[in-house]
KEBAPA-443000 format. One record per atom (N, C-alpha, C, CB): residue number from 1; atom name; x negated, z negated, y negated. Coordinates in steps of 0.1 Angstrom, whole numbers, padded with zeros to 4 digits. Glycine has a CB too. Example, Ala and Ser with C-alpha at 12.3 -4.5 7.8 and 13.67 -1.06 7.14 Angstrom:
! KEBAPA-443000
> 1_N_-0132_-0078_0057
> 1_CA_-0123_-0078_0045
> 1_C_-0132_-0078_0033
> 1_CB_-0113_-0090_0045
> 2_N_-0128_-0071_0022
> 2_CA_-0137_-0071_0011
> 2_C_-0129_-0079_0000
> 2_CB_-0141_-0057_0006
//
This chain:
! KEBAPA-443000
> 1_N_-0221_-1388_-1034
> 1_CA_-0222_-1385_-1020
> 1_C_-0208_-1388_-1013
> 1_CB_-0234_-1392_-1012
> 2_N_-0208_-1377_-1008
> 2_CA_-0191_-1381_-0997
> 2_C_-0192_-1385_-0984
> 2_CB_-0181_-1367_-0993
> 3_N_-0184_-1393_-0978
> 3_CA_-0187_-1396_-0963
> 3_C_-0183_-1384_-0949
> 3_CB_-0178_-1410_-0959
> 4_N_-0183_-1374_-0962
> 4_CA_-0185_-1359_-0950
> 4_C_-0200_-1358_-0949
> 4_CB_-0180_-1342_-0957
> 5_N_-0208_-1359_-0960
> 5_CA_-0225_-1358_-0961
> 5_C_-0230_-1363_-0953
> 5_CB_-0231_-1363_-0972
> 6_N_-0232_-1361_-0937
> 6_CA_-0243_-1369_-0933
> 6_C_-0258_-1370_-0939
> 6_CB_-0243_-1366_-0922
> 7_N_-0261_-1359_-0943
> 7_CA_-0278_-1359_-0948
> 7_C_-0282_-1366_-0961
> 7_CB_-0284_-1345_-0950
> 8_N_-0277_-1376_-0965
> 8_CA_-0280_-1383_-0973
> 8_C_-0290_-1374_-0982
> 8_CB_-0285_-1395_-0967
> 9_N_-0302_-1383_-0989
> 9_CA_-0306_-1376_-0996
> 9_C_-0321_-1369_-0991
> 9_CB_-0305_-1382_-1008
> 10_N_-0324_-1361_-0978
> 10_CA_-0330_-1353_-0970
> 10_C_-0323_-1340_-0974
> 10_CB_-0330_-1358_-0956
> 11_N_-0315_-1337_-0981
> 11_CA_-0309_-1326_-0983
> 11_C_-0296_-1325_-0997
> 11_CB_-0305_-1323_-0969
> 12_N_-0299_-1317_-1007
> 12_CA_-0290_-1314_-1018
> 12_C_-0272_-1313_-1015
> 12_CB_-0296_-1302_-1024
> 13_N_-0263_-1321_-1015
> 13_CA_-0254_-1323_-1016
> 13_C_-0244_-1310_-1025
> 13_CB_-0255_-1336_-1018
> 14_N_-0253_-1313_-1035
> 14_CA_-0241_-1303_-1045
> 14_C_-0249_-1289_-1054
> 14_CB_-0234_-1315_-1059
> 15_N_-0257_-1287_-1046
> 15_CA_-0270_-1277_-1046
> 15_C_-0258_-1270_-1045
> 15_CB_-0286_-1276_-1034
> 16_N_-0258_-1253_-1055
> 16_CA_-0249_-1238_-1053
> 16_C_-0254_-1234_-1045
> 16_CB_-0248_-1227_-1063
> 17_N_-0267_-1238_-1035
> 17_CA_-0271_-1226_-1023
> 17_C_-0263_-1235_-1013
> 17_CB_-0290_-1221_-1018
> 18_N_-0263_-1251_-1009
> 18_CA_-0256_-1259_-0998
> 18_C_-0238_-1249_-0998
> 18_CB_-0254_-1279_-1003
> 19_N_-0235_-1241_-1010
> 19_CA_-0220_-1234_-1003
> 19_C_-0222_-1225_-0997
> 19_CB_-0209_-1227_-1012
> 20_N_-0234_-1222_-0993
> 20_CA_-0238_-1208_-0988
> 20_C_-0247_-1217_-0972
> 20_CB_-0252_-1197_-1003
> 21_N_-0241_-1229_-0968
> 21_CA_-0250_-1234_-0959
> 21_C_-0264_-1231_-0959
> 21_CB_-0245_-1230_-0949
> 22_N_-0267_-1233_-0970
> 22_CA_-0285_-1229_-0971
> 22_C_-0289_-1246_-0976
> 22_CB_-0291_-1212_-0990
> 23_N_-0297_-1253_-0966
> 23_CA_-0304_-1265_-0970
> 23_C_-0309_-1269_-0981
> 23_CB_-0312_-1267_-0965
> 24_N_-0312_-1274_-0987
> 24_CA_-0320_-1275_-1002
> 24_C_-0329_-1289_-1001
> 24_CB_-0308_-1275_-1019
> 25_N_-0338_-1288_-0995
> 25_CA_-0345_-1301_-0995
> 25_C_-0354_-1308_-1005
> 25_CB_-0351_-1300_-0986
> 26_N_-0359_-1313_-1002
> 26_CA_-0368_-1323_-1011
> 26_C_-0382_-1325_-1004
> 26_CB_-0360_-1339_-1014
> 27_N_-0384_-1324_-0994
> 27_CA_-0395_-1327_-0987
> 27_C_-0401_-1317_-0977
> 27_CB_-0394_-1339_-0982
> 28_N_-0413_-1315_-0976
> 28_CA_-0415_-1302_-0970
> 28_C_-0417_-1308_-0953
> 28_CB_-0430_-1292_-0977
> 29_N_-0411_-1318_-0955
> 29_CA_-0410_-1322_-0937
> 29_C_-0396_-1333_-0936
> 29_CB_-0428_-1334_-0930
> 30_N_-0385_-1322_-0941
> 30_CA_-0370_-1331_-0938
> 30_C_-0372_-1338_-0925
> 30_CB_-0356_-1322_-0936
> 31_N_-0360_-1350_-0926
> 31_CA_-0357_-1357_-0916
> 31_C_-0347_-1350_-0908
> 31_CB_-0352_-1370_-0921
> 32_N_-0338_-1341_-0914
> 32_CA_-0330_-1331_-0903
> 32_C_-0334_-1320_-0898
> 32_CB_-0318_-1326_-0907
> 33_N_-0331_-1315_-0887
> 33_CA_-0335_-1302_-0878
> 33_C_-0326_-1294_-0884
> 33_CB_-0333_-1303_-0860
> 34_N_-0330_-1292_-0899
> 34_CA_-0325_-1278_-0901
> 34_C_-0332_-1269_-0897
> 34_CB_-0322_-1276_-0915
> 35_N_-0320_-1253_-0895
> 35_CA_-0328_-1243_-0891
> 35_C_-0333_-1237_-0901
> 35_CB_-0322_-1235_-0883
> 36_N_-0332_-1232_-0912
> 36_CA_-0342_-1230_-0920
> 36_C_-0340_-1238_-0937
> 36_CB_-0343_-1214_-0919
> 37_N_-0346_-1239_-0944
> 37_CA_-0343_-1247_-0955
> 37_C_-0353_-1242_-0966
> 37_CB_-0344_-1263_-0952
> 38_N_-0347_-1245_-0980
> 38_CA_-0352_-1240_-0992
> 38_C_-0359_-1251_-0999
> 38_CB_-0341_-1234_-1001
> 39_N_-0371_-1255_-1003
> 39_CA_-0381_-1268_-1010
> 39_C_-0370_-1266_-1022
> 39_CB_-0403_-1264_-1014
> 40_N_-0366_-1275_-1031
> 40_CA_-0363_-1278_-1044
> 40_C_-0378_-1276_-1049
> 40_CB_-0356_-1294_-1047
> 41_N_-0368_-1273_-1065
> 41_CA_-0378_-1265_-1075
> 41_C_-0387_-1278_-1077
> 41_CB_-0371_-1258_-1090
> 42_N_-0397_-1281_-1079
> 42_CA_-0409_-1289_-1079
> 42_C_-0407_-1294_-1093
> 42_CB_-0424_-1282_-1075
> 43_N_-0405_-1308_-1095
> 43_CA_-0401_-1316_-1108
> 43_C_-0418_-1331_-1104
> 43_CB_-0378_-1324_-1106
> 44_N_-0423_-1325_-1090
> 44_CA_-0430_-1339_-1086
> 44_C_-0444_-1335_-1095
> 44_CB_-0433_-1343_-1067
> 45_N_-0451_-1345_-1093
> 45_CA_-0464_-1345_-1095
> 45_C_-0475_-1337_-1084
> 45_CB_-0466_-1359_-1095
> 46_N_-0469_-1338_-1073
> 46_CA_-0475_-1335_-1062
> 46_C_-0472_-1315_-1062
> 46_CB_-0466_-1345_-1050
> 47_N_-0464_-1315_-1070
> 47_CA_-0460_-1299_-1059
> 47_C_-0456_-1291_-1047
> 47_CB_-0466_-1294_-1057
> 48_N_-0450_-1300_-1042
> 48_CA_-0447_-1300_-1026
> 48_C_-0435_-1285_-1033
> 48_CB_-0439_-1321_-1015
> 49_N_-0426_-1285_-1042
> 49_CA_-0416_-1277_-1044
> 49_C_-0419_-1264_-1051
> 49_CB_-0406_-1284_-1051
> 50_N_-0404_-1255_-1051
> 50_CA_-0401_-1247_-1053
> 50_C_-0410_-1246_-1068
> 50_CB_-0387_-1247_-1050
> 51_N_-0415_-1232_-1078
> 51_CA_-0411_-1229_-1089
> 51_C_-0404_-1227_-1094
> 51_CB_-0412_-1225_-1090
> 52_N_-0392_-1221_-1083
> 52_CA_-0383_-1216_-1093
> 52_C_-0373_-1205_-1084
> 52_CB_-0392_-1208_-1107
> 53_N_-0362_-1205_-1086
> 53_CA_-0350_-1206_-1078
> 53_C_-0348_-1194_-1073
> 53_CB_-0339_-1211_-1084
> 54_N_-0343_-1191_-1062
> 54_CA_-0342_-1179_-1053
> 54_C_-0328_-1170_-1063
> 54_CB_-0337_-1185_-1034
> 55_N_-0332_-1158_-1059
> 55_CA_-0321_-1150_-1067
> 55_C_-0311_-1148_-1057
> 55_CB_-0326_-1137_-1072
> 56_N_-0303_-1140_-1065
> 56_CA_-0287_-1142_-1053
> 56_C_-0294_-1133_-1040
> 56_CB_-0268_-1131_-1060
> 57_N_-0296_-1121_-1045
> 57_CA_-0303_-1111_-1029
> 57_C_-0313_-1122_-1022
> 57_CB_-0316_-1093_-1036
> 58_N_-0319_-1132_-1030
> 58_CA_-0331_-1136_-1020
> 58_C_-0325_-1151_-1009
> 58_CB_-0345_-1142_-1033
> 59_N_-0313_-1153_-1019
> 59_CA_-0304_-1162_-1011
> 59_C_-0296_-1158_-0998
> 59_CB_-0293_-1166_-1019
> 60_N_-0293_-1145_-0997
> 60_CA_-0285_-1137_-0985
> 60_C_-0293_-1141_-0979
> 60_CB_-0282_-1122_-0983
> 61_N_-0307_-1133_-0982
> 61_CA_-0316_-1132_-0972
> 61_C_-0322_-1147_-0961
> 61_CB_-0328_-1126_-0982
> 62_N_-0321_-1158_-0970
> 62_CA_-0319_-1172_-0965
> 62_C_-0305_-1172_-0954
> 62_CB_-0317_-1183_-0980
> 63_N_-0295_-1169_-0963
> 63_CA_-0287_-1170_-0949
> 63_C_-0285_-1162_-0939
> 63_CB_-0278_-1171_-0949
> 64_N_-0287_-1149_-0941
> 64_CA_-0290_-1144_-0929
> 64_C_-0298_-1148_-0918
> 64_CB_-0293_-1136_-0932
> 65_N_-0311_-1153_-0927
> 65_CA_-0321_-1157_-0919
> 65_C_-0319_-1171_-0904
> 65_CB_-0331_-1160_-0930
> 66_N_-0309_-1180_-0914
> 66_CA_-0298_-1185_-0902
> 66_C_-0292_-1182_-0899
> 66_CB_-0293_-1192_-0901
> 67_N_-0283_-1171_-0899
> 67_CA_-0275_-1162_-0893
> 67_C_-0279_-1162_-0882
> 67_CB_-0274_-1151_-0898
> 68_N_-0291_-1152_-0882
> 68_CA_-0301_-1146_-0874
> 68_C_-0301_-1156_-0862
> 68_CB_-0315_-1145_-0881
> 69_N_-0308_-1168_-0864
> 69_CA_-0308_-1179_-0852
> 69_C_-0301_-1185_-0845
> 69_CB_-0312_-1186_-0854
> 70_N_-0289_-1184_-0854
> 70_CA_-0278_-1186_-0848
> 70_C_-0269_-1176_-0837
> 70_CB_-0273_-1189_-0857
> 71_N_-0272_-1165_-0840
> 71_CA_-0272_-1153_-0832
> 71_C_-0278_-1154_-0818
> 71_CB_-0280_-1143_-0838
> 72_N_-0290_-1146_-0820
> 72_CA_-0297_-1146_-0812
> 72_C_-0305_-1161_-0803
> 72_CB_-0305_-1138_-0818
> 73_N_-0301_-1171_-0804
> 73_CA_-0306_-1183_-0803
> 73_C_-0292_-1194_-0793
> 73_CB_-0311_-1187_-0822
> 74_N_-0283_-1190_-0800
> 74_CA_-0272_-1204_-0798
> 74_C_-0257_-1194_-0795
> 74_CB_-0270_-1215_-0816
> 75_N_-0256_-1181_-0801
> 75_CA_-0243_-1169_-0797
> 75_C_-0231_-1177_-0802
> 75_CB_-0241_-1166_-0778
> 76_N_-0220_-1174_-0802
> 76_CA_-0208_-1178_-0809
> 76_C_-0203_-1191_-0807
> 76_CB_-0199_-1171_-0805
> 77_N_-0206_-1200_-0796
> 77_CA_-0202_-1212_-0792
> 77_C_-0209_-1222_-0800
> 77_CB_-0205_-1214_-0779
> 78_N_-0226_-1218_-0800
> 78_CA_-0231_-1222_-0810
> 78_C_-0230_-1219_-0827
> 78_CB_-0239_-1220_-0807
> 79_N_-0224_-1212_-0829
> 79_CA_-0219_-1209_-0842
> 79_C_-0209_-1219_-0843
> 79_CB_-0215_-1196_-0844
> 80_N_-0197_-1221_-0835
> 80_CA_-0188_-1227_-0839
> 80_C_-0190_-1242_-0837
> 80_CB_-0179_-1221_-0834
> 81_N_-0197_-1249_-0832
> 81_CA_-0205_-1262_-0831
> 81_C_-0213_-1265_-0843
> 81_CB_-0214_-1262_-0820
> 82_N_-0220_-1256_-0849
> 82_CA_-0228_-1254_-0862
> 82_C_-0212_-1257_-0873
> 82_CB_-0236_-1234_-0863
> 83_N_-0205_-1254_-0870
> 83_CA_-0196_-1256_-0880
> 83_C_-0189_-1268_-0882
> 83_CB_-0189_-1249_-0880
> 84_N_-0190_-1278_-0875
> 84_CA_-0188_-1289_-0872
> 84_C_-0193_-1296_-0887
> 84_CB_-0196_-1293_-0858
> 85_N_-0207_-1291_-0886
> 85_CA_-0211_-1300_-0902
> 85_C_-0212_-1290_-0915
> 85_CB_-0229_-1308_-0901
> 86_N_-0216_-1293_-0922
> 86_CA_-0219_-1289_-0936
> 86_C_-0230_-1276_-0940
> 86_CB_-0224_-1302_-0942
> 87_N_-0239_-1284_-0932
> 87_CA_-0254_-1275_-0928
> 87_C_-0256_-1270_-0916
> 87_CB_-0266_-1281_-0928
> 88_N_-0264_-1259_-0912
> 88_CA_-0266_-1261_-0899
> 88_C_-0281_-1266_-0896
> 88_CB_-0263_-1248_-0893
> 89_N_-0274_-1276_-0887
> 89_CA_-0287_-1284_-0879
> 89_C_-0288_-1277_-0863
> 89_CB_-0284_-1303_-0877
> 90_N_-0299_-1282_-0856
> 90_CA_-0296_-1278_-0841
> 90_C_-0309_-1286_-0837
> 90_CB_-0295_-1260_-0836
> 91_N_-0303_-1299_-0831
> 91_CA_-0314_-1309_-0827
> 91_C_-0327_-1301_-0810
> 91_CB_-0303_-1326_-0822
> 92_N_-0328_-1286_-0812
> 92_CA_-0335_-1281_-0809
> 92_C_-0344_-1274_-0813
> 92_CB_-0332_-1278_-0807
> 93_N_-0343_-1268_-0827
> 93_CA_-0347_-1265_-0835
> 93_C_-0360_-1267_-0841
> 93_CB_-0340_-1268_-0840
> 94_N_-0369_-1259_-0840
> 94_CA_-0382_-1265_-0856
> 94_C_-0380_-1255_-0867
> 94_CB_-0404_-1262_-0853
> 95_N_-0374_-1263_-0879
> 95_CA_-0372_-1262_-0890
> 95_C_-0383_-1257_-0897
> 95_CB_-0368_-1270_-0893
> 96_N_-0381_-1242_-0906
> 96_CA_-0386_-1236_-0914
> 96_C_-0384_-1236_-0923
> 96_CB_-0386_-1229_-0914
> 97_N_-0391_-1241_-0936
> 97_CA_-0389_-1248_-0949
> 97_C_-0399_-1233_-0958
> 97_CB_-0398_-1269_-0950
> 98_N_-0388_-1231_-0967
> 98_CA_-0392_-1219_-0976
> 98_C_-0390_-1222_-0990
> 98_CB_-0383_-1207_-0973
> 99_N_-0407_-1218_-0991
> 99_CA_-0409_-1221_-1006
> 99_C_-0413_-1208_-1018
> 99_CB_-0421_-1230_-1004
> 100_N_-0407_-1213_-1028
> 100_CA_-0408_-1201_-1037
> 100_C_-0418_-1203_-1048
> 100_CB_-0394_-1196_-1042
> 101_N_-0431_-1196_-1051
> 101_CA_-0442_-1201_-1064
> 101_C_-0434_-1188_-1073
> 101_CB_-0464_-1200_-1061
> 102_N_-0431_-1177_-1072
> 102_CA_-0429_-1174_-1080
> 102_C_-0419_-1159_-1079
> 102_CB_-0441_-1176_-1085
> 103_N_-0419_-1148_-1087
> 103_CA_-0411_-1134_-1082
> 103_C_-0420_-1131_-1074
> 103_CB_-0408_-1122_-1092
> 104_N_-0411_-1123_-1059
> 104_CA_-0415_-1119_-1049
> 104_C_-0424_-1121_-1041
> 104_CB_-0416_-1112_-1050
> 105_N_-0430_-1138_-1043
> 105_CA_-0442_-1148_-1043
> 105_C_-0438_-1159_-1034
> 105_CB_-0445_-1154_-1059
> 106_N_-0433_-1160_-1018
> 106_CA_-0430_-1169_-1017
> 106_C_-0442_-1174_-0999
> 106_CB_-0412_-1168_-1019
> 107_N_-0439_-1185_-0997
> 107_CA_-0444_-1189_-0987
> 107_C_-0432_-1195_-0979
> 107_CB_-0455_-1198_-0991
> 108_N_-0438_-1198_-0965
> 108_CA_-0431_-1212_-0957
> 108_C_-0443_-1219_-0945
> 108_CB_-0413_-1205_-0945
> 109_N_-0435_-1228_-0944
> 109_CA_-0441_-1239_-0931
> 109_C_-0436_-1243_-0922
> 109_CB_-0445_-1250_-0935
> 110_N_-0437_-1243_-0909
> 110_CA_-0431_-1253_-0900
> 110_C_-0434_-1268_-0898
> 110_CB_-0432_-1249_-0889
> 111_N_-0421_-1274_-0895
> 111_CA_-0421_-1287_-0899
> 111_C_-0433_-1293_-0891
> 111_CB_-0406_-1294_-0896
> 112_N_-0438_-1290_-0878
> 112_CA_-0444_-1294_-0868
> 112_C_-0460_-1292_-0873
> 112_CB_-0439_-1286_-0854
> 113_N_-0461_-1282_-0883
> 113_CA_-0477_-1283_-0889
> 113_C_-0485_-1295_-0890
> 113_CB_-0478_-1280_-0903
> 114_N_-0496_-1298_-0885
> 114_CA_-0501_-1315_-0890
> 114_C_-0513_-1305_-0894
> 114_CB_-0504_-1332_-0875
> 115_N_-0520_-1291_-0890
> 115_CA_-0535_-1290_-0893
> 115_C_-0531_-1277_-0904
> 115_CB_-0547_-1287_-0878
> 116_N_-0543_-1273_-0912
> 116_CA_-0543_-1260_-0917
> 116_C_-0534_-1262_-0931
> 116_CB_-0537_-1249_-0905
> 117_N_-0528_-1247_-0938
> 117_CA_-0524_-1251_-0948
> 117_C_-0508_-1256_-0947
> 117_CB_-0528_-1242_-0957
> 118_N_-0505_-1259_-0963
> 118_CA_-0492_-1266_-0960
> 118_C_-0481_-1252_-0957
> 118_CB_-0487_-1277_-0975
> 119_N_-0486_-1245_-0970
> 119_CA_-0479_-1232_-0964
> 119_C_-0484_-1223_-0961
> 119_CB_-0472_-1227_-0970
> 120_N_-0477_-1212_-0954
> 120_CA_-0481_-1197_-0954
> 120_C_-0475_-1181_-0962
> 120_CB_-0480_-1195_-0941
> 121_N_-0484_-1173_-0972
> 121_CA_-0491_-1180_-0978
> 121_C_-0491_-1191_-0986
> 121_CB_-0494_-1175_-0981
> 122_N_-0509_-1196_-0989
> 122_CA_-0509_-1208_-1000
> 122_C_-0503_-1204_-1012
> 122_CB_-0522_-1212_-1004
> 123_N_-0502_-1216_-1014
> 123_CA_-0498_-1215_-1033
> 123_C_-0507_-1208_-1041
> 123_CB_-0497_-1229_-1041
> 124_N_-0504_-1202_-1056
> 124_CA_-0512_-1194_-1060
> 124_C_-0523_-1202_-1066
> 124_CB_-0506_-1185_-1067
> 125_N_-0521_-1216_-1064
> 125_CA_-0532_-1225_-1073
> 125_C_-0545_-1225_-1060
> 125_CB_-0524_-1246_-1078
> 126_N_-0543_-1221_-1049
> 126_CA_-0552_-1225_-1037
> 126_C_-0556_-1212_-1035
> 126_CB_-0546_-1231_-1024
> 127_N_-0551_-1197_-1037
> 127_CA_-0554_-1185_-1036
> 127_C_-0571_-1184_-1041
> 127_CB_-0543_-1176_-1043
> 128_N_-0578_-1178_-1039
> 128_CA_-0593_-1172_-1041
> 128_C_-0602_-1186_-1038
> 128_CB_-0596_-1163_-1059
> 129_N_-0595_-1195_-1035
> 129_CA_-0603_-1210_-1032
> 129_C_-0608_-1212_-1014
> 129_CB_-0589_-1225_-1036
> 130_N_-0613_-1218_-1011
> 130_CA_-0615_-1223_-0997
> 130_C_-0608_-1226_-0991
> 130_CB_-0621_-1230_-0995
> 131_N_-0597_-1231_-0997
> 131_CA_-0586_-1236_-0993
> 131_C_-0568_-1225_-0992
> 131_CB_-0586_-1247_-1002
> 132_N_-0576_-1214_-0993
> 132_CA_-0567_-1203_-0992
> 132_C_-0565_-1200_-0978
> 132_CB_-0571_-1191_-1000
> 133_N_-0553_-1198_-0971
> 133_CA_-0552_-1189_-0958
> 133_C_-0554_-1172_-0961
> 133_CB_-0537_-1191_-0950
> 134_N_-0569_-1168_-0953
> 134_CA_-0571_-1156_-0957
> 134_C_-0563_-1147_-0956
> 134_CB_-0580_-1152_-0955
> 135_N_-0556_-1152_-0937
> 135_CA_-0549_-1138_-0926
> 135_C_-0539_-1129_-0936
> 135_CB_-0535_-1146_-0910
> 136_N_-0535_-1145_-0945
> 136_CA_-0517_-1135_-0950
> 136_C_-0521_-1144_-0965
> 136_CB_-0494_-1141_-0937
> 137_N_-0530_-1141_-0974
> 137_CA_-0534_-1142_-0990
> 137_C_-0520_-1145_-0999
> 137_CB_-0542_-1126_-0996
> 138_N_-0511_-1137_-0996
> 138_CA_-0501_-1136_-1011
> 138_C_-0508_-1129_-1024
> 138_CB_-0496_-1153_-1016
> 139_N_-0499_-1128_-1028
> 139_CA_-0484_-1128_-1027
> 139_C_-0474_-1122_-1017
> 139_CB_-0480_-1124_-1038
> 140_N_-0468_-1124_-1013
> 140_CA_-0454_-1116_-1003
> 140_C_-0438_-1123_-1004
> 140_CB_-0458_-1117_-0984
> 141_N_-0433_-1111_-1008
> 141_CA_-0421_-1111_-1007
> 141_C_-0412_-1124_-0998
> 141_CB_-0420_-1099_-1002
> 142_N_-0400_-1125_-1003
> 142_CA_-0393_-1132_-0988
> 142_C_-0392_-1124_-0975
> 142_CB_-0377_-1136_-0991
> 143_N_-0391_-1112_-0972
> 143_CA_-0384_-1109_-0965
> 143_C_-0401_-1104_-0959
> 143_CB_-0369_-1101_-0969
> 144_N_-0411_-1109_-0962
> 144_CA_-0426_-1107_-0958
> 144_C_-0430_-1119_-0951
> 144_CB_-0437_-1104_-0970
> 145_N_-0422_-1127_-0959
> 145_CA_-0427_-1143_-0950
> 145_C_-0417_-1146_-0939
> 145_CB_-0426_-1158_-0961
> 146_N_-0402_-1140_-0941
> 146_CA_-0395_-1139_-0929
> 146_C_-0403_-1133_-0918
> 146_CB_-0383_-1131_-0931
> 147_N_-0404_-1120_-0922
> 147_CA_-0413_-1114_-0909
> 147_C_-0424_-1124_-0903
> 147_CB_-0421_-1101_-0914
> 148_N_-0432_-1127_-0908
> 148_CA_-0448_-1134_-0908
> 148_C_-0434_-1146_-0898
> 148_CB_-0462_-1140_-0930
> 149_N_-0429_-1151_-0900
> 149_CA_-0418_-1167_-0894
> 149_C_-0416_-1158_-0876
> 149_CB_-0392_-1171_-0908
> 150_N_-0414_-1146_-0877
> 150_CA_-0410_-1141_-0867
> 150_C_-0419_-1131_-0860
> 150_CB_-0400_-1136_-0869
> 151_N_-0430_-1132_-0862
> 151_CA_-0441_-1124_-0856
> 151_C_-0451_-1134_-0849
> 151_CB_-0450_-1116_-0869
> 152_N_-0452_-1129_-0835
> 152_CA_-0465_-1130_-0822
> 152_C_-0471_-1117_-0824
> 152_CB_-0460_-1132_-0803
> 153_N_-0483_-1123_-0822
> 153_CA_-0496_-1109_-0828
> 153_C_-0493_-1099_-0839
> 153_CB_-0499_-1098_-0815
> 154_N_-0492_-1094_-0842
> 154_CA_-0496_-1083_-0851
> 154_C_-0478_-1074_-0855
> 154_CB_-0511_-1071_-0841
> 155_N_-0466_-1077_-0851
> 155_CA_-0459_-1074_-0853
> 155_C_-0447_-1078_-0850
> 155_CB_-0462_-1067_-0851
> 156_N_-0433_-1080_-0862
> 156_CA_-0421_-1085_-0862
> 156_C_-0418_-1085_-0847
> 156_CB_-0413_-1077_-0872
> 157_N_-0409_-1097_-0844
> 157_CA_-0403_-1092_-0827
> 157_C_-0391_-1085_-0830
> 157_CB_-0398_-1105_-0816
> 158_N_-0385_-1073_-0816
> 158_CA_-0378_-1071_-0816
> 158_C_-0362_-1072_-0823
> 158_CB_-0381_-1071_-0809
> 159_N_-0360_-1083_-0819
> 159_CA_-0346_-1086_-0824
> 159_C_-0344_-1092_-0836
> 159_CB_-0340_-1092_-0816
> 160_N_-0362_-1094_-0844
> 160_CA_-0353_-1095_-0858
> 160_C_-0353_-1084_-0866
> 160_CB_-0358_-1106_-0868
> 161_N_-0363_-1074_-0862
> 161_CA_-0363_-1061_-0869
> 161_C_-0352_-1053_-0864
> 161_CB_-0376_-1054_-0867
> 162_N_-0346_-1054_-0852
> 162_CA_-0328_-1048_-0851
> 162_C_-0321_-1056_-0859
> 162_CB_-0319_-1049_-0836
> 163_N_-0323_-1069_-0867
> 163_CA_-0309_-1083_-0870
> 163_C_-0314_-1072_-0885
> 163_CB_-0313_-1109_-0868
> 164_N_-0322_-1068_-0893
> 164_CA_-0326_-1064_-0905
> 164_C_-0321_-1050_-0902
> 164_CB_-0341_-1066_-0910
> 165_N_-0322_-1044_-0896
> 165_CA_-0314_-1028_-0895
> 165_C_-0299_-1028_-0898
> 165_CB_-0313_-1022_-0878
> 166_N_-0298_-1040_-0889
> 166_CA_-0284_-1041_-0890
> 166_C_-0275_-1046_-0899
> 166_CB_-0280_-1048_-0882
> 167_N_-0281_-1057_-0912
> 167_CA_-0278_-1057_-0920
> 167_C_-0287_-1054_-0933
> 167_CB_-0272_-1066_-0918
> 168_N_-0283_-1043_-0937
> 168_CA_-0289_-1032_-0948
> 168_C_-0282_-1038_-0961
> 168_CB_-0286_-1014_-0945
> 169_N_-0273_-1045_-0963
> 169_CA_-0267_-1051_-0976
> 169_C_-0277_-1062_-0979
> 169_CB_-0250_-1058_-0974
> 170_N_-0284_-1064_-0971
> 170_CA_-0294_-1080_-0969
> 170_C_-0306_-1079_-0970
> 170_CB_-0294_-1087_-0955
> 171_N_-0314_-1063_-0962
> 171_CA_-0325_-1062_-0962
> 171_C_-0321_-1045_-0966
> 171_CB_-0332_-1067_-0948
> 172_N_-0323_-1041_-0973
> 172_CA_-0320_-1025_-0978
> 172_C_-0335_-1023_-0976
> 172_CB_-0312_-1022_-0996
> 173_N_-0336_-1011_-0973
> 173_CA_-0352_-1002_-0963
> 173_C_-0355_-0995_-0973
> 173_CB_-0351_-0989_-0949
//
């Protein structure tokens, strides 16, 4: 660890997605206000993590997805403040932690969850159980659980379904 690292070990230091400012955590309720973050691949007993690692397209899609908030959320001043550190944090922020069980299989949670499941959707070990969220079952895509991160009632908001128009190298239609 370098004494550039502030996030100790709440976040992967030398993780290949941290060059891509994409978080890589360890716990599905970091200690930093990252704006969005990736679970490590699950080595616990518990399963709190990843299966298995995002592909390069599914990694854009992660940064974009901070992109995105940083955009529409914070605008260029905030971008350039964001750059200050390593990651981006924004002690405004509730952090979206994105988890992957498998191809095109992924879930997330917000950090602020205390009731209901851990993710949305569950894991595929909780699917057809009682303990499944029925609304949104899985499997779905990343860029399904992005939406579902950015949807009130029944449909994507505006400006992330213009932020996906806009970049078609990221989200191709």
């Amino acid at each position: 660890m370098t004494a550039a690292w502030p996030f100790g070990t709440d976040a992967a230091e030398s993780d290949p997605l941290t060059k891509l400012r994409i978080p890589v955590v360890t716990s599905f309720n970091p200690e930093w206000k990252y704006i969005a973050a990736y679970i490590d691949v699950d080595t616990g007993p518990y399963s709190w993590g990843s299966a298995e690692r995002p592909t390069d397209a599914e990694a854009a899609m992660l940064r974009s997805y901070i992109d995105e908030y940083i955009h529409y959320f914070l605008g260029d001043r905030g971008r350039q403040r964001m750059l200050q550190r390593p990651l981006d944090v924004e002690g405004r922020v509730v952090t979206r932690v994105f988890i992957k069980y498998g191809a095109d299989d992924w879930g997330y949670r917000v950090v602020t969850w205390q009731n209901g499941p851990t993710y949305v959707p569950s894991s595929p070990k909780t699917r057809g159980t009682e303990h499944e969220y029925t609304k949104h079952p899985g499997p779905l895509s990343l860029e399904q659980v992005m939406d579902l991160c950015h949807t009130i009632g029944d449909e994507p908001m505006p400006h992330w379904l213009d932020w996906k128009a806009a970049h078609p190298e990221v989200f191709p239609t």
